[in-house]
Biotite code that builds the C-alpha atoms (Angstrom):
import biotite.structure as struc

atoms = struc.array([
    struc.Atom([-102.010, 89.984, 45.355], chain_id="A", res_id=1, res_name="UNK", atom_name="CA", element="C"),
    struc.Atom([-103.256, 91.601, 48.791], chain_id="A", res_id=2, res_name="UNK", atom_name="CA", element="C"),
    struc.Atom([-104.101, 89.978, 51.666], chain_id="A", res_id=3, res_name="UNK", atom_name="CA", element="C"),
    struc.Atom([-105.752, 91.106, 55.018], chain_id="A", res_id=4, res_name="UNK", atom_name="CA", element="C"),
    struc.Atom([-103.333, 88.854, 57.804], chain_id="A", res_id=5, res_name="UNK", atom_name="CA", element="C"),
    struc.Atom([-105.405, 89.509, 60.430], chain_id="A", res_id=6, res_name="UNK", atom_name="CA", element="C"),
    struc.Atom([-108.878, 88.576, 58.502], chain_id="A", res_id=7, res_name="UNK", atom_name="CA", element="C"),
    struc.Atom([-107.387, 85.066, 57.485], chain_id="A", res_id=8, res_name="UNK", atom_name="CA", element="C"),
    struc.Atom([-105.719, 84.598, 61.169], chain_id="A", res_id=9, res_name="UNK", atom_name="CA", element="C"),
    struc.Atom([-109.707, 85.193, 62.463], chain_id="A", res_id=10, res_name="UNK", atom_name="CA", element="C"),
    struc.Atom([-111.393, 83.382, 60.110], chain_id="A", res_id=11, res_name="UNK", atom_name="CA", element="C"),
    struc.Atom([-108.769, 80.127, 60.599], chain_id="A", res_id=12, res_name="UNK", atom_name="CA", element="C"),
    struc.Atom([-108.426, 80.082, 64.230], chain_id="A", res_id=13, res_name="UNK", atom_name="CA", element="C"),
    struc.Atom([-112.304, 79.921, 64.201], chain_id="A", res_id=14, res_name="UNK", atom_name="CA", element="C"),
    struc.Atom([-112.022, 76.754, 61.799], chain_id="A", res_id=15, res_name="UNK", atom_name="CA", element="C"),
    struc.Atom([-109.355, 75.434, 63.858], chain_id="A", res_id=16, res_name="UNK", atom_name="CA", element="C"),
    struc.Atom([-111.558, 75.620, 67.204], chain_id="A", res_id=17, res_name="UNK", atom_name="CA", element="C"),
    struc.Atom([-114.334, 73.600, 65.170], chain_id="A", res_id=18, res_name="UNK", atom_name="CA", element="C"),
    struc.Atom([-112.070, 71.100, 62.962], chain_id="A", res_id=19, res_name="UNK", atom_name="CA", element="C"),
    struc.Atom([-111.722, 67.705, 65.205], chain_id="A", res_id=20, res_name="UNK", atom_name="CA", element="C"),
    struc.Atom([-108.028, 67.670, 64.474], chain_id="A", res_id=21, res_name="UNK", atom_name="CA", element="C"),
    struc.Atom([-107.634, 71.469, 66.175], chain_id="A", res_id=22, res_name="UNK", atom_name="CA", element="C"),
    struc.Atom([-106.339, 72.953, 63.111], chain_id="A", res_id=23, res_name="UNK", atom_name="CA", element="C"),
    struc.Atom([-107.083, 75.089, 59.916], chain_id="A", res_id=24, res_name="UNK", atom_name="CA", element="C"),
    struc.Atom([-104.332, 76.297, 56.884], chain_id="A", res_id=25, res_name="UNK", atom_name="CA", element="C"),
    struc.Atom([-104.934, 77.683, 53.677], chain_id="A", res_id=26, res_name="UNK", atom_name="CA", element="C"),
    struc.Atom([-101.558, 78.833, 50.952], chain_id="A", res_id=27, res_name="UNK", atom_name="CA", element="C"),
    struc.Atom([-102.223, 82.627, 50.709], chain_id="A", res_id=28, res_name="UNK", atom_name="CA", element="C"),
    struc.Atom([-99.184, 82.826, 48.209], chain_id="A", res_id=29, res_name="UNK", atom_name="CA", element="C"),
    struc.Atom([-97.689, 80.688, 45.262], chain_id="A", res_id=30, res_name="UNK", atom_name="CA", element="C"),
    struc.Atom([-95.366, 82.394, 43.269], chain_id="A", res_id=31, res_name="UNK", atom_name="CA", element="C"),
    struc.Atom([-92.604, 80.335, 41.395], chain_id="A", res_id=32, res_name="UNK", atom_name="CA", element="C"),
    struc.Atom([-90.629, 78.402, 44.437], chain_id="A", res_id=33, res_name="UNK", atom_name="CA", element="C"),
    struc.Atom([-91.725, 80.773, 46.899], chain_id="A", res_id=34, res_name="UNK", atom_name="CA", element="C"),
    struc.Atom([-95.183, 79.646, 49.466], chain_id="A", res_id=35, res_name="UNK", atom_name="CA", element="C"),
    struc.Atom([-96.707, 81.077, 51.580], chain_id="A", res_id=36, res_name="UNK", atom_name="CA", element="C"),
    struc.Atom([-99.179, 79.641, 54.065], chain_id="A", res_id=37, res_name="UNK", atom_name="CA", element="C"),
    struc.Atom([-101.494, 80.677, 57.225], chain_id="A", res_id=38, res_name="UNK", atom_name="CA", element="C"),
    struc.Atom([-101.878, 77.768, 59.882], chain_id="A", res_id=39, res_name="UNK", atom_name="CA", element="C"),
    struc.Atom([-103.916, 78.179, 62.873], chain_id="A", res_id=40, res_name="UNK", atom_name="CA", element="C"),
    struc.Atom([-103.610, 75.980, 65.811], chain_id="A", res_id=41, res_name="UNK", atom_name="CA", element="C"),
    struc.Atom([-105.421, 75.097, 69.019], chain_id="A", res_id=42, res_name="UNK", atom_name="CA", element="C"),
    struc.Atom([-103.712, 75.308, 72.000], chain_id="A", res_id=43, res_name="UNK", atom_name="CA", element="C"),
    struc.Atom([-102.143, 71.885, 72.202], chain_id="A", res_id=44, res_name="UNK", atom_name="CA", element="C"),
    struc.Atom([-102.077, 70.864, 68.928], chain_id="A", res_id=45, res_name="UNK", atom_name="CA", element="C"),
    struc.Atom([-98.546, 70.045, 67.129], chain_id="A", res_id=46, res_name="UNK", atom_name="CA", element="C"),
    struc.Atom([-97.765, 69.210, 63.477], chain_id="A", res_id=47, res_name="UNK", atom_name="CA", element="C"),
    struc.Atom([-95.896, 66.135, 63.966], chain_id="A", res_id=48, res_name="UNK", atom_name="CA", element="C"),
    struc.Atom([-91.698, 66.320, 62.994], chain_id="A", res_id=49, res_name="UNK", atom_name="CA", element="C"),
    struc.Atom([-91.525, 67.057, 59.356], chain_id="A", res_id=50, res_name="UNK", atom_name="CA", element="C"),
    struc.Atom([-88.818, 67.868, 56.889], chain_id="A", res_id=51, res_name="UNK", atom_name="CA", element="C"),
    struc.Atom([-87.739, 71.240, 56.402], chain_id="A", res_id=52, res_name="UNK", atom_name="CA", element="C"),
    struc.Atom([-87.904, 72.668, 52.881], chain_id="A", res_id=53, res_name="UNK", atom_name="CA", element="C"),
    struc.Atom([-84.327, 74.537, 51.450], chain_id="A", res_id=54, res_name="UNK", atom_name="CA", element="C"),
    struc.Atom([-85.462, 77.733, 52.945], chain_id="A", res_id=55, res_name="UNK", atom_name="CA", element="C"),
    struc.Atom([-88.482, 78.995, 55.194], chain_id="A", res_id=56, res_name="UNK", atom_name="CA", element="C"),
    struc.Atom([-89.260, 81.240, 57.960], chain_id="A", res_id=57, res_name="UNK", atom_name="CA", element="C"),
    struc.Atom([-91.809, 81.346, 60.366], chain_id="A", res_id=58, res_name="UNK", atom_name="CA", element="C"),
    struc.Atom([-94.143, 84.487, 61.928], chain_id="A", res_id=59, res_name="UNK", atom_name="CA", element="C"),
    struc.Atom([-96.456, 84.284, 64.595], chain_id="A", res_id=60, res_name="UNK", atom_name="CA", element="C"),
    struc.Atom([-99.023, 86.228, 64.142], chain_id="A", res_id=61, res_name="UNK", atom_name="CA", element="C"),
    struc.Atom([-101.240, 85.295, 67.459], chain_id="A", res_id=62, res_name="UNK", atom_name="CA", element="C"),
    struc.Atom([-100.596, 83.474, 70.208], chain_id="A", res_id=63, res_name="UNK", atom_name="CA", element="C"),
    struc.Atom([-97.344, 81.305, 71.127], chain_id="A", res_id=64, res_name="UNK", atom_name="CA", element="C"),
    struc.Atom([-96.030, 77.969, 69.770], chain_id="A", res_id=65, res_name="UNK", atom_name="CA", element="C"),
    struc.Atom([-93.057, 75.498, 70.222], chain_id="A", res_id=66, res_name="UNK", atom_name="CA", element="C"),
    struc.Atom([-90.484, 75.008, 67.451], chain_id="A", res_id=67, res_name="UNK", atom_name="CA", element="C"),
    struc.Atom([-88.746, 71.483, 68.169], chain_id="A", res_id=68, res_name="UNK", atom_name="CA", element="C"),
    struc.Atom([-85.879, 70.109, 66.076], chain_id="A", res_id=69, res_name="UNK", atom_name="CA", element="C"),
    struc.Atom([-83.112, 67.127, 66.966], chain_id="A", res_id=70, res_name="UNK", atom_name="CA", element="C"),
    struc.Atom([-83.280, 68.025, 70.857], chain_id="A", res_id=71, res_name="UNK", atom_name="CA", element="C"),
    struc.Atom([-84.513, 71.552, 71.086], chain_id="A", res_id=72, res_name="UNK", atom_name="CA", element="C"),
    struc.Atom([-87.555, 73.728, 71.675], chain_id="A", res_id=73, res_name="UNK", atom_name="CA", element="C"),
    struc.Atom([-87.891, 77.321, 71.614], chain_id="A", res_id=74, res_name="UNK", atom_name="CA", element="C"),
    struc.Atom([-90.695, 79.307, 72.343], chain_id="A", res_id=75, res_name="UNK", atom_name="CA", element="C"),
    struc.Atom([-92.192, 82.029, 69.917], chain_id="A", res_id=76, res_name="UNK", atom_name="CA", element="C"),
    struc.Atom([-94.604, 84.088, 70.629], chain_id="A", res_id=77, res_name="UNK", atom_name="CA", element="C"),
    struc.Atom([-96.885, 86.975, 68.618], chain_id="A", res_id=78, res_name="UNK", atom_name="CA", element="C"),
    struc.Atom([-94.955, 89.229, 66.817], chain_id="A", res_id=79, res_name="UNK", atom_name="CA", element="C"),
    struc.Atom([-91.596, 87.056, 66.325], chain_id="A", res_id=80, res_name="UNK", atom_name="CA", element="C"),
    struc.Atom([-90.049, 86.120, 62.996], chain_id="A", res_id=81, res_name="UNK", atom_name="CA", element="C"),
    struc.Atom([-88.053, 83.433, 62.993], chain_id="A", res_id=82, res_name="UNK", atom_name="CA", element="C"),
    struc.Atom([-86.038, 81.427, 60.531], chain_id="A", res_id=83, res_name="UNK", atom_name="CA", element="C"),
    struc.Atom([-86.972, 77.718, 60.168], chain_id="A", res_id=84, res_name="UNK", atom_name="CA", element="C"),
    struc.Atom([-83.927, 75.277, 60.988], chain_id="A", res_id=85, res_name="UNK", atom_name="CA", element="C"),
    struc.Atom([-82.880, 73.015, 57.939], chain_id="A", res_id=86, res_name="UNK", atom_name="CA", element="C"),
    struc.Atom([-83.209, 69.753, 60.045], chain_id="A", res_id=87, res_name="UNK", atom_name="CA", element="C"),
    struc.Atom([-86.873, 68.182, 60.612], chain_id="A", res_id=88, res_name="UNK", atom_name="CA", element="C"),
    struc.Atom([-88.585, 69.925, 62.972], chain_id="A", res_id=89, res_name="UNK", atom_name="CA", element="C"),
    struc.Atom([-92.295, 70.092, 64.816], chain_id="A", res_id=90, res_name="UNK", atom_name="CA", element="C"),
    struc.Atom([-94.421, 72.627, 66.048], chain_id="A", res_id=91, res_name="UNK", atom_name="CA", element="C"),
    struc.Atom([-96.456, 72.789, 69.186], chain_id="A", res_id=92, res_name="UNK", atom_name="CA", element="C"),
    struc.Atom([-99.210, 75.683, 70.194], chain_id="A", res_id=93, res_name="UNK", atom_name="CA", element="C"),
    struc.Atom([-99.118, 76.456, 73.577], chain_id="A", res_id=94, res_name="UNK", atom_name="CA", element="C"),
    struc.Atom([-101.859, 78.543, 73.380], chain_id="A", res_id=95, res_name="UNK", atom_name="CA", element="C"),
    struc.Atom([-104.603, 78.723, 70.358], chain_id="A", res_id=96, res_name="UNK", atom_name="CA", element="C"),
    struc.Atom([-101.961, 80.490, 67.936], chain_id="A", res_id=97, res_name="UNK", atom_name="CA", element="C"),
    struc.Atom([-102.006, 81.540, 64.043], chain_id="A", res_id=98, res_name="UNK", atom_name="CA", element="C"),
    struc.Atom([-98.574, 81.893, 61.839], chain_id="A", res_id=99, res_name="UNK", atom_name="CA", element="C"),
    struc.Atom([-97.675, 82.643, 59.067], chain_id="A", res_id=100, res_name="UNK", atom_name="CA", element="C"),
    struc.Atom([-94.607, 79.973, 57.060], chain_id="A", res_id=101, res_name="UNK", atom_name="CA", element="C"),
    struc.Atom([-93.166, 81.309, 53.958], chain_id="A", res_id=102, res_name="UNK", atom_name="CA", element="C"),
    struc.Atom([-91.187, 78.753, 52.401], chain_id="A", res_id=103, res_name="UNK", atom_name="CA", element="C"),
    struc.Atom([-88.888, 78.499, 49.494], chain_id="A", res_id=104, res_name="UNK", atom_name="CA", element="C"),
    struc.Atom([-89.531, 74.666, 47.814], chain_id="A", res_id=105, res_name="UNK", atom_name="CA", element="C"),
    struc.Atom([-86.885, 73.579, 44.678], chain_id="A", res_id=106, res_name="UNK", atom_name="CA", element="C"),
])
């Protein structure tokens, strides 16, 4: 399956600027265990501490966000590729922001 990144990242952060909640996500990928999904932020907006599946990364694709987990933030911004820690762990944008989480779920 193909998908355009930077289609989905425009047509999200557009529903994300009109959703009262400041944020749009749709799975572009399901394939056995692995997931992958595009979320798009406004600036301010977190997803709330959650638990971290077995294995997942995170790419931002526009924009910058926080990654918090058990008394730590780090700031990512467009173009980085990060691995997700295995604790619970939050995400903040700083600025409107789309990424990309592919995650590995048992």
């Amino acid at each position: 399956m193909k998908q355009d990144l930077t289609a989905l990242a425009d047509e999200h952060l557009a529903a994300a600027r009109t959703a009262p909640h400041g944020r749009s996500s749709h799975r572009i990928m399901h394939d056995g265990v692995l997931r992958q999904t595009v979320i798009a932020l406004t600036s301010g907006t977190s997803l709330d501490e959650h638990n971290a599946p077995p294995a997942a990364s995170l790419q931002v694709l526009r924009g910058k966000v926080n990654l918090t987990a058990a008394g730590w933030a780090e700031e990512l911004s467009a173009g980085t590729l990060r691995m997700l820690p295995k604790e619970r762990h939050g995400l903040t944008a700083l600025e409107d922001a789309v990424v990309l989480l592919t995650a590995v779920n048992d």
